[in-house]
C-alpha positions as CSV (number, residue, x, y, z in Angstrom):
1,X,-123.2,16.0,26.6
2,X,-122.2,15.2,29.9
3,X,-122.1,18.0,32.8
4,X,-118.8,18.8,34.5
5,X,-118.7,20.8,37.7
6,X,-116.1,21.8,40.7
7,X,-116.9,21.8,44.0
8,X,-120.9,21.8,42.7
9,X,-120.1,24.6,40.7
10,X,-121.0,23.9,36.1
11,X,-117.8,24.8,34.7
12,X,-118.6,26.3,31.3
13,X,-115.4,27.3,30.0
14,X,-112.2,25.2,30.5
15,X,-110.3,28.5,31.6
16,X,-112.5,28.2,34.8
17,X,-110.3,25.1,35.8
18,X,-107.0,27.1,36.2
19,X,-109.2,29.4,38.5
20,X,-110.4,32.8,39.2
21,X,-107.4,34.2,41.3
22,X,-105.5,36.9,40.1
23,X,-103.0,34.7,38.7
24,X,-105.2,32.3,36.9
25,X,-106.6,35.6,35.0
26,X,-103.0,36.7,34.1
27,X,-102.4,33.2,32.9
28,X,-105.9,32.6,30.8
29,X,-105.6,35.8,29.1
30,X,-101.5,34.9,28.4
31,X,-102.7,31.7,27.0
32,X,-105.1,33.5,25.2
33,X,-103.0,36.0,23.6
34,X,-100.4,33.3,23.1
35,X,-103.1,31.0,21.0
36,X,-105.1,33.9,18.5
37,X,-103.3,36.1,16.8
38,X,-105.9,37.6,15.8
39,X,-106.9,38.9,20.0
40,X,-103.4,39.4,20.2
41,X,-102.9,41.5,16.9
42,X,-106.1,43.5,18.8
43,X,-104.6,44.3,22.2
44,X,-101.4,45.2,21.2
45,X,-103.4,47.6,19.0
46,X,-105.4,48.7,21.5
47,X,-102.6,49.7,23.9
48,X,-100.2,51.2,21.4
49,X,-102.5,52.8,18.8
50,X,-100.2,50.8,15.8
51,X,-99.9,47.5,14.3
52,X,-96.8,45.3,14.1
53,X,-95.3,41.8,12.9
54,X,-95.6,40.1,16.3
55,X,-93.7,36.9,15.1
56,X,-91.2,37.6,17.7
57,X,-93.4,38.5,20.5
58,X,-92.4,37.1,23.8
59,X,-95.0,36.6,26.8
60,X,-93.8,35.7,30.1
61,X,-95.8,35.0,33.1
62,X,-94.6,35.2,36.5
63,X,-91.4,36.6,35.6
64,X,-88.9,37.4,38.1
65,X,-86.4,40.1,39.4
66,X,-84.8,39.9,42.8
67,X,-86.0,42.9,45.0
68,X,-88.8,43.5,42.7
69,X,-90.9,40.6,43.3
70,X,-92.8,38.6,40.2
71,X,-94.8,40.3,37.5
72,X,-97.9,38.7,36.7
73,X,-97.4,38.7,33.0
74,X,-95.3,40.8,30.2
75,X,-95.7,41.4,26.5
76,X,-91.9,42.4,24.7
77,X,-91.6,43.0,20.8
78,X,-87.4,43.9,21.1
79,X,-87.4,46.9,19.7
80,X,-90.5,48.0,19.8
81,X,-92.6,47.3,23.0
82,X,-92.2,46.3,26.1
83,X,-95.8,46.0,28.5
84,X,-95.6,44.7,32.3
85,X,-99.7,44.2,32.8
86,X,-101.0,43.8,36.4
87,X,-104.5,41.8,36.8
88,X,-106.8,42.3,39.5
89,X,-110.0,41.0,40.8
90,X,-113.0,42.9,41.5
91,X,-112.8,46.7,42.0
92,X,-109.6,47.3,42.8
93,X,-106.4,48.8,41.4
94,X,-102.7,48.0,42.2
95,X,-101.0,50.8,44.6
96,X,-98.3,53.5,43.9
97,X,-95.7,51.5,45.3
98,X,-96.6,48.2,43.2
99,X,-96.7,50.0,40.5
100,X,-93.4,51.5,40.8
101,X,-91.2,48.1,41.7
102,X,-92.6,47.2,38.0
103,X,-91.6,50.9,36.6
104,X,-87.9,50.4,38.2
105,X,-87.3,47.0,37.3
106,X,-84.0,47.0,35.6
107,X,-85.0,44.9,32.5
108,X,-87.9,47.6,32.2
109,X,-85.9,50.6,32.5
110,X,-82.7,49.3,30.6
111,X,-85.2,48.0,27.3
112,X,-84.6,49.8,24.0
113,X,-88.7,49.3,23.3
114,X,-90.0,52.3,22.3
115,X,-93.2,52.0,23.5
116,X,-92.8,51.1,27.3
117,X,-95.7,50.8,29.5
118,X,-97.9,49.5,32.7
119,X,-101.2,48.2,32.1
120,X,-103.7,47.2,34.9
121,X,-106.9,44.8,34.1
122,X,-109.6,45.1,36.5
123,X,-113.2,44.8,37.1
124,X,-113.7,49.1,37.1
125,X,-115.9,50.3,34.4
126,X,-114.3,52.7,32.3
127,X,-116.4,56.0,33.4
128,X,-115.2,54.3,36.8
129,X,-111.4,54.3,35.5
130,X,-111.7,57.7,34.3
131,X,-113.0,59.2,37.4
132,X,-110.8,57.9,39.9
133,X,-107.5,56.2,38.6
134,X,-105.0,58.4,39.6
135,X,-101.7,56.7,39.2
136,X,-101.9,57.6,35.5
137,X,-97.9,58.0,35.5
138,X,-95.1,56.3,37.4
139,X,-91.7,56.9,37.3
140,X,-92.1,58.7,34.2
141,X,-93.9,55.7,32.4
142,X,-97.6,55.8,31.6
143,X,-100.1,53.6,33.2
144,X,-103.1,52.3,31.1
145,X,-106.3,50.8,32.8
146,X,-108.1,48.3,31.0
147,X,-111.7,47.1,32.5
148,X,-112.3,43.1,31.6
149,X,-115.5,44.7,30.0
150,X,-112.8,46.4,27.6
151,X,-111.1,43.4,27.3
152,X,-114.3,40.8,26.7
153,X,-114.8,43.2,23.8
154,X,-111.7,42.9,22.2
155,X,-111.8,39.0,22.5
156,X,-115.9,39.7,20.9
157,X,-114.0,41.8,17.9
158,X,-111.4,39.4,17.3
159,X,-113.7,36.7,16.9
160,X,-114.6,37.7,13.6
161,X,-111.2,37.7,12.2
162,X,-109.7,34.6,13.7
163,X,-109.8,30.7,12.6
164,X,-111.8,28.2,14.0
165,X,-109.7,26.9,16.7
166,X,-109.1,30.6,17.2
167,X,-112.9,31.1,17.3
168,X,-113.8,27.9,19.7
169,X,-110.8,29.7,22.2
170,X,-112.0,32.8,22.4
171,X,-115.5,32.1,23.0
172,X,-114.4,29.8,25.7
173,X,-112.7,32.9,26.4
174,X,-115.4,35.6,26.7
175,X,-117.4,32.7,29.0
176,X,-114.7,32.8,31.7
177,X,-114.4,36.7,31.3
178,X,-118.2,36.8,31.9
179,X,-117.7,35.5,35.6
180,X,-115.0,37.9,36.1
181,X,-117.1,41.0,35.0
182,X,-120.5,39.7,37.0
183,X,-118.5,39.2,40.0
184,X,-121.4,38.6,42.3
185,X,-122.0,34.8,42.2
186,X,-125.4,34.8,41.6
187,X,-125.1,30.5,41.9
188,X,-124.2,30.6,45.5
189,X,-126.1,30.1,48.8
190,X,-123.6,31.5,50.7
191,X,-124.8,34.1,53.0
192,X,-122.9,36.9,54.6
193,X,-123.8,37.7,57.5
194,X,-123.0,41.1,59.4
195,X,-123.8,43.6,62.5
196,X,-126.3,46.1,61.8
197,X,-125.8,49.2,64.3
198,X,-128.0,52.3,64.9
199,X,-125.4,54.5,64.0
200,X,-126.0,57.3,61.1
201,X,-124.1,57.5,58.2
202,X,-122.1,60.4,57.7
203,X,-124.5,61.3,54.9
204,X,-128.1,60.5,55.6
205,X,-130.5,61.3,58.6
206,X,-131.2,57.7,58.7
207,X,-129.6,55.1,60.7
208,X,-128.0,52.1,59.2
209,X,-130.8,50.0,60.2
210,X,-133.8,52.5,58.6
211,X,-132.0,52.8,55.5
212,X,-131.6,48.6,55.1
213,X,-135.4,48.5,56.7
214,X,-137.3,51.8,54.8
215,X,-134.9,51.9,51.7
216,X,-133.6,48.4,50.9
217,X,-129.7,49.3,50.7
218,X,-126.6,48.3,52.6
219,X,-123.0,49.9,51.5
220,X,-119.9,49.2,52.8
221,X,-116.1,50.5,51.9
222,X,-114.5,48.0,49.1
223,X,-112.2,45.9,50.2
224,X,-110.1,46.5,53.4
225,X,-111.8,44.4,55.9
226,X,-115.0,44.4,53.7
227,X,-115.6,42.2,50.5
228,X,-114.1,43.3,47.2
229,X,-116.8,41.5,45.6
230,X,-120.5,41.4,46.0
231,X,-122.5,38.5,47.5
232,X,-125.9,36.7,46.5
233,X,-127.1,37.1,50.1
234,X,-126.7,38.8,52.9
235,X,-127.9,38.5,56.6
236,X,-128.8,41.2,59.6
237,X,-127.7,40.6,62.8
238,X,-128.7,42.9,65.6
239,X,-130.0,42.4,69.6
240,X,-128.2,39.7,69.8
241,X,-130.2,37.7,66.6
242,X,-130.2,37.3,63.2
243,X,-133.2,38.9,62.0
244,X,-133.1,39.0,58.5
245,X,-132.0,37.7,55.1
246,X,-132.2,39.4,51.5
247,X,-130.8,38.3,48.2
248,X,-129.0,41.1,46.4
249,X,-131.0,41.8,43.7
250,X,-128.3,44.3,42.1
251,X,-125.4,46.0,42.7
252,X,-123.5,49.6,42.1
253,X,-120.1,51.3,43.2
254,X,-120.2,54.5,44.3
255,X,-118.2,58.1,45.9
256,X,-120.8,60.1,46.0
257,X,-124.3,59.1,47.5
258,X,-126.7,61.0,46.0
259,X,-126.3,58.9,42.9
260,X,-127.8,56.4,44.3
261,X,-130.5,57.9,46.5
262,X,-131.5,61.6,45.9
263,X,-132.1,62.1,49.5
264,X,-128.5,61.0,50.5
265,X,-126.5,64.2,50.8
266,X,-124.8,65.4,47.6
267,X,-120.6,64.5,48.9
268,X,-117.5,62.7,48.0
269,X,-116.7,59.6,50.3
270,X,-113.0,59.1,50.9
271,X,-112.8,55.8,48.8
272,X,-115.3,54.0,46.3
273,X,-118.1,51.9,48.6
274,X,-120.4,49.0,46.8
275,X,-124.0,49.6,47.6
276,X,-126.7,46.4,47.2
277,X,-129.7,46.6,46.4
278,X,-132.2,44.4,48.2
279,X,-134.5,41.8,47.5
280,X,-137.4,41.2,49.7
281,X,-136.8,39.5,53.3
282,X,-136.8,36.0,53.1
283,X,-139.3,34.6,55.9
284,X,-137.1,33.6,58.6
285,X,-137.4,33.2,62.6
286,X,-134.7,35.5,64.4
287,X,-132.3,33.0,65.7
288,X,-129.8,34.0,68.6
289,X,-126.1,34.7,67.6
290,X,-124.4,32.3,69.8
291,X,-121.2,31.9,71.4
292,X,-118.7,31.9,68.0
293,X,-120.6,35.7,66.8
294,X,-119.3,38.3,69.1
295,X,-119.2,42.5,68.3
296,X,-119.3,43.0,64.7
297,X,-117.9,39.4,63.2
298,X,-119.1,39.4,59.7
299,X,-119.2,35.3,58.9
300,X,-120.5,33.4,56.0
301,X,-123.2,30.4,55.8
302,X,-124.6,28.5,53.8
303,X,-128.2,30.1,53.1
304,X,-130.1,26.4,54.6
305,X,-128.2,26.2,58.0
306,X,-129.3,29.9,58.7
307,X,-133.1,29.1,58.0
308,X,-132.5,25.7,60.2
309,X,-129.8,25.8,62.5
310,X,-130.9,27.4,66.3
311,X,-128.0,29.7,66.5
312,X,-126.0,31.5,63.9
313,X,-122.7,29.8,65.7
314,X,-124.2,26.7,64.7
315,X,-125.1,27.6,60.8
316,X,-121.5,28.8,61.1
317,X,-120.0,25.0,62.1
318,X,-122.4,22.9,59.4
319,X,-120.8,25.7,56.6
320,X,-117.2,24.9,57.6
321,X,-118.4,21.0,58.1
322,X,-120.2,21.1,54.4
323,X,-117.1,23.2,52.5
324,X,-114.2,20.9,54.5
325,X,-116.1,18.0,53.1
326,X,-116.1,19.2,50.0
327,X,-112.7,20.2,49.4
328,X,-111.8,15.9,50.8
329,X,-113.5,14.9,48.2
């Protein structure tokens, strides 16, 4: 059979042609629950503990309400249940106040569903969920978190019960889910590349560069001005060169660093940090920053141009040159 790719990347799963966006997941797992009754019959289950005739369901994606913006997709059984569901990439979680234009939308508030409620799908685990989800109620409706682990095995339950074509989608299905719940590329030779500093964490003895050096483990806040998902390498800059590369063998999310290193001090950070694990240092001459890296740019090449190129500025240009090309073809 013949091999299809995008942009160099095998696509496995014909869901992976609308995309990996936050939309294109709201609108894979509509289509999903639009196409197997069987999933369907499963997650309404799931959410509202009972089972109903679902032959006048209604989902609608990207519905609209003036002052209250677009939801990405909702699930109404008149009567019954009405569910507004929120999908996110990588570790996150909607905030208060995007939570509550859903809660006071007027359709929302005015519907005679007895069941009424917000669901959010994201990449959190479930002890993850549990531990620090706090907008478990807004505006007096309940909030439900559902991890894409929860949901992969719902599709892997559903599976049994469903028919053939039902069968062929959902596997389809739990492929595409797969690259959501990985998150961390692992087929990509982008590098990112940051500033390493001598400065101590707030919670070790060591400096940032001792505990990348002795321990083999960078952290950083999610999202923000960080990444919200993990990459396959990374690069240290410091003195003006890059100095080193490391794939990242493994990653975790954390709050409180002792979990991940006993002699980290035994504390709650202010908001959930991914730590990496790293691979040994790929042999690699420092090379100077150049002109385009200044103070603490964090940039992305291709893993190649870093090992080839004579200054990261110019690893930086054959990236964009390589990914503009790319995207004209």
């Amino acid at each position: 059979m013949a091999q299809l790719s995008i942009y160099g990347k095998p696509i496995t799963s014909f869901f992976q042609l609308l995309g990996d966006n936050e939309n294109d997941i709201s609108y894979s797992i509509g289509w999903a629950l639009s196409q197997s009754p069987s999933f369907l019959r499963s997650f309404i289950q799931a959410v509202t503990g009972k089972l109903y005739d679902l032959q006048n369901l209604a989902i609608h994606l990207q519905a609209y309400q003036r002052t209250k913006g677009f939801t990405d997709f909702e699930l109404i059984l008149p009567g019954e249940f009405h569910l507004i569901i929120e999908a996110k990439k990588g570790w996150t979680y909607p905030t208060y106040d995007q939570l509550y234009k859903y809660a006071t939308r007027e359709d929302f508030v005015k519907s005679k569903a007895t069941v009424k409620k917000l669901i959010v799908f994201t990449d959190c685990s479930r002890d993850y969920n549990n531990a620090f989800f706090t907008n478990r109620e807004v505006s007096g409706y309940e909030v439900t978190v559902f991890s894409y682990s929860e949901i992969y095995q719902l599709v892997q339950w559903s599976q049994a019960d469903g028919s053939n074509t039902e069968k062929r989608l959902l596997i389809d299905l739990r492929t595409y889910l797969e690259t959501l719940i990985t998150m961390q590329d692992k087929t990509s030779n982008l590098v990112w590349v940051v500033s390493l500093g001598e400065g101590h964490a707030s919670f070790s003895s060591l400096n940032f560069r001792q505990i990348v050096e002795q321990k083999k483990l960078y952290f950083h806040p999610i999202g923000g001005s960080y990444r919200k998902e993990p990459p396959n390498y990374i690069a240290f800059r410091f003195d003006g060169k890059l100095q080193a590369v490391h794939h990242v063998d493994s990653f975790e999310v954390f709050k409180n660093p002792s979990q991940i290193d006993p002699s980290f001090d035994d504390t709650e950070l202010e908001c959930p940090y991914f730590v990496y694990r790293l691979g040994r240092p790929i042999p690699s001459t420092p090379i100077p920053n150049g002109h385009k890296i200044v103070m603490a740019n964090r940039v992305e090449c291709m893993l190649d141009t870093l090992l080839t190129s004579s200054t990261i500025s110019d690893a930086l240009d054959l990236t964009k040159e390589r990914l503009q090309s790319l995207a004209e073809s």
